[in-house]
N, C-alpha and C positions, 0 to 999 in steps of 0.2 A: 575536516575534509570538505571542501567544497564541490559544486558540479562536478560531474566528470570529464577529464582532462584529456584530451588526442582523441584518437579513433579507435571506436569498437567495432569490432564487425563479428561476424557470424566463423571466419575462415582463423580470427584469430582470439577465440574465445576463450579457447580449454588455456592459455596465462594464463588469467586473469582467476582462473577458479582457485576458491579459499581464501581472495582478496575483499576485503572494504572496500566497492568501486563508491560510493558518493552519498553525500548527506545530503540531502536536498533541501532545500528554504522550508522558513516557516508558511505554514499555512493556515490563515485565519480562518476561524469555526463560530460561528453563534446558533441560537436555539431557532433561526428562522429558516437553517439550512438543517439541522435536526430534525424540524416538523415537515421541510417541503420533501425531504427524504421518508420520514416515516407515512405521510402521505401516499406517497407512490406507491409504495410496496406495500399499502395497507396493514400496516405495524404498529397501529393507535395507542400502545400500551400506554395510560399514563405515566408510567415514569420515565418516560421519551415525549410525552408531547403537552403533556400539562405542568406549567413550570411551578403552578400556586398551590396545587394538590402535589408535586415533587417537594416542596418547601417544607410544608406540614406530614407528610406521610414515608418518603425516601431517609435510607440512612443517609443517603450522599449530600444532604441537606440542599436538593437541587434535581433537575431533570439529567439524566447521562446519557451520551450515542451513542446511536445502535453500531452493535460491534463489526454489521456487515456495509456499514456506513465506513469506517474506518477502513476494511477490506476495500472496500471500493474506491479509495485512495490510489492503490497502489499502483494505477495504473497511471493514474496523476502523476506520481511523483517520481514513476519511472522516466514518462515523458519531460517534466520536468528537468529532468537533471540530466538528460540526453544521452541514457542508457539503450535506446534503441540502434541496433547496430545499423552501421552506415550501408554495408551490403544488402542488407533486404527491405524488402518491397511492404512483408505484413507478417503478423504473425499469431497465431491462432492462441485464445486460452484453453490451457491443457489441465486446468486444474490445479488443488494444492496435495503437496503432501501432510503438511501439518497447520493447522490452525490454534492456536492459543490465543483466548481474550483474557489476558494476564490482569488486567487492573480495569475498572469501572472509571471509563472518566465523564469524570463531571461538565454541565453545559454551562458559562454565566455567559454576561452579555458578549464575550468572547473569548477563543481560548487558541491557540497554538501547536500545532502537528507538526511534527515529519517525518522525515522517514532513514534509516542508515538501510543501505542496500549493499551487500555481499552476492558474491557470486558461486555457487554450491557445486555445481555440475553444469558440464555443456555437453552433451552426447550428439554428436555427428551420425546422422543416417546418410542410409545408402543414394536418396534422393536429391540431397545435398541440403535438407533441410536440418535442422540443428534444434533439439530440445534443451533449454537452458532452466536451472532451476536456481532464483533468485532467493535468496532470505531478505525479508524484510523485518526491521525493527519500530513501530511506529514510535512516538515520543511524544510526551505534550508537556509544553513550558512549563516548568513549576511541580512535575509526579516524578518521583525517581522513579526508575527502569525503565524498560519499555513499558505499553500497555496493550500491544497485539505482537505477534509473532505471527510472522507466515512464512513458508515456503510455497513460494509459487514457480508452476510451471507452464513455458511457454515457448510455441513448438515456433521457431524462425523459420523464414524461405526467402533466401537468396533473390537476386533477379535471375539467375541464368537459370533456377528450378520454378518459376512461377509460372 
């Protein structure tokens, strides 16, 4: 399944729920966007940012990403794949229901993400704004299954509610 096809919006959501709405492209990863991530968030653990002491001391035989490095995709890959409904303006993160880092993935000189996105629920409030909760599946080239699971949620608003 490739991008997503036609027009999503906010008014015509609740379809689409229980569908596979799009697989999004790969997305190239190396250990320089690992470190500049663990960086930020002050998350130095060697075995995320020392790839020589990963080699010698990790089972993974290697340094692996931080799993809220991977969460932090999905907003990528949302926009990506132009899952953002046509009707609104913005929409606010509402949080997840479930988080799973199913599998440790490994970092080499580059590695391969994406993402299968499903659609779980769309609840329409009285505002006219719309809480949708997405299932995310991340993927990387070459690990069978997924390696993150998420439900996320994220409250939409219309232009005529904004």
């Amino acid at each position: 399944m490739p991008r997503f096809e036609g027009t999503f919006t906010i008014a015509d959501a609740k379809r689409w729920v229980g569908q596979e709405m799009a697989l999004s492209d790969w997305l190239e990863l190396d250990q320089s966007q690992v470190t500049a991530f663990g960086e930020l968030t002050n998350h130095d653990h060697w075995l995320h940012m020392d790839p020589a002491r990963a080699v010698d001391e990790s089972p993974y035989g290697g340094t692996i990403a931080q799993g809220f490095l991977m969460l932090d995709f999905i907003i990528y890959f949302s926009d990506q794949t132009g899952l953002r409904p046509a009707d609104s303006v913005y929409n606010l993160n509402y949080g997840f229901d479930k988080v799973r880092f199913i599998q440790p993935v490994p970092v080499g000189d580059t590695f391969r993400l994406r993402d299968r996105i499903s659609l779980l629920d769309a609840t329409h409030r009285d505002d006219g704004r719309c809480l949708m909760t997405t299932k995310h599946e991340l993927e990387v080239d070459g690990i069978e299954g997924p390696v993150v699971y998420a439900e996320w949620l994220s409250l939409w608003t219309p232009a005529h509610a904004a």
